[in-house]
C-alpha positions in Angstrom: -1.0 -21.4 18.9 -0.7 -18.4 17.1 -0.9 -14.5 18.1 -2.4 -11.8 16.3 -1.9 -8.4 17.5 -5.0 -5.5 15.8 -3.8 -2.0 16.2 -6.2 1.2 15.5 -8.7 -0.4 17.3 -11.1 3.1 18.6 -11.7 3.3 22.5 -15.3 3.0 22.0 -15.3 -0.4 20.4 -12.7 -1.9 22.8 -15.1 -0.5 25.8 -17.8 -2.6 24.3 -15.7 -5.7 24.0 -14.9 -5.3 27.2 -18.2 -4.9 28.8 -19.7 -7.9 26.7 -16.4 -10.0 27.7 -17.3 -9.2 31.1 -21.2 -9.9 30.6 -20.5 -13.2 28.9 -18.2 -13.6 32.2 -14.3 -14.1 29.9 -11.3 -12.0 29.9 -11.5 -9.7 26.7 -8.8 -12.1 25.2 -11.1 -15.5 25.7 -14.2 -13.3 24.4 -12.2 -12.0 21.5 -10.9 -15.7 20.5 -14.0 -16.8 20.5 -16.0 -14.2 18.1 -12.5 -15.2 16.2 -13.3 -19.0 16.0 -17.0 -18.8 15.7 -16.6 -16.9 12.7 -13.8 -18.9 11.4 -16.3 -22.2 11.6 -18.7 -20.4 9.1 -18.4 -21.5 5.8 -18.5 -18.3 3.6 -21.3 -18.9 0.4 -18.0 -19.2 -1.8 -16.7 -22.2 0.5 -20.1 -23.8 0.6 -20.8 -23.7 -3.2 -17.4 -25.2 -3.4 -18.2 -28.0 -1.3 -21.0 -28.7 -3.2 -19.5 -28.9 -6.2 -17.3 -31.4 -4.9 -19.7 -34.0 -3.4 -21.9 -33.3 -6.6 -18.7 -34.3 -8.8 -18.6 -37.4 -6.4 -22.1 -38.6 -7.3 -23.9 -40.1 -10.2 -27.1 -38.3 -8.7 -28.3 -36.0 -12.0 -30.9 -33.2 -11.6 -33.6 -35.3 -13.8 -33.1 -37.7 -10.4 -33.8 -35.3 -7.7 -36.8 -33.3 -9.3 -38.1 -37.1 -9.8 -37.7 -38.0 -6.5 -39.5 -34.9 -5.3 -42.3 -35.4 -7.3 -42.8 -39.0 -6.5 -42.4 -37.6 -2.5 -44.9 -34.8 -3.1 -47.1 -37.3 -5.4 -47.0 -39.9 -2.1 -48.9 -37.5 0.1 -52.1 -36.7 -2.0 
């Protein structure tokens, strides 16, 4: 596992990480590591568009098919 070591950090913010560490019951490290993952696990919109472009360049789905498909959903419950 790796290390990563933050310097400048101001008193004041690493007082507040340390009382929410403590509310959330962890050690600042375990509290830290996990604001660190969580926000690793988000896709930023840049990822996420990317993804989409590649499972839309993996399927013969077009446009025309989904607006049709819609329709005939939103036709269905009139």
């Amino acid at each position: 596992m790796a290390t990563i070591h933050v310097r400048d950090v101001s008193e004041r913010t690493v007082t507040t990480l340390k009382v929410r560490a403590a509310q959330a019951g962890q050690s600042l490290q375990a509290y830290i590591r996990q604001l660190l993952e969580s926000e690793a696990a988000v896709l930023t919109p840049e990822e996420a568009a990317e993804r989409a472009r590649t499972i839309a360049a993996r399927s013969d789905v077009t446009a025309d098919d989904v607006v049709n498909a819609i329709t005939a959903i939103r036709e269905s419950r009139t």
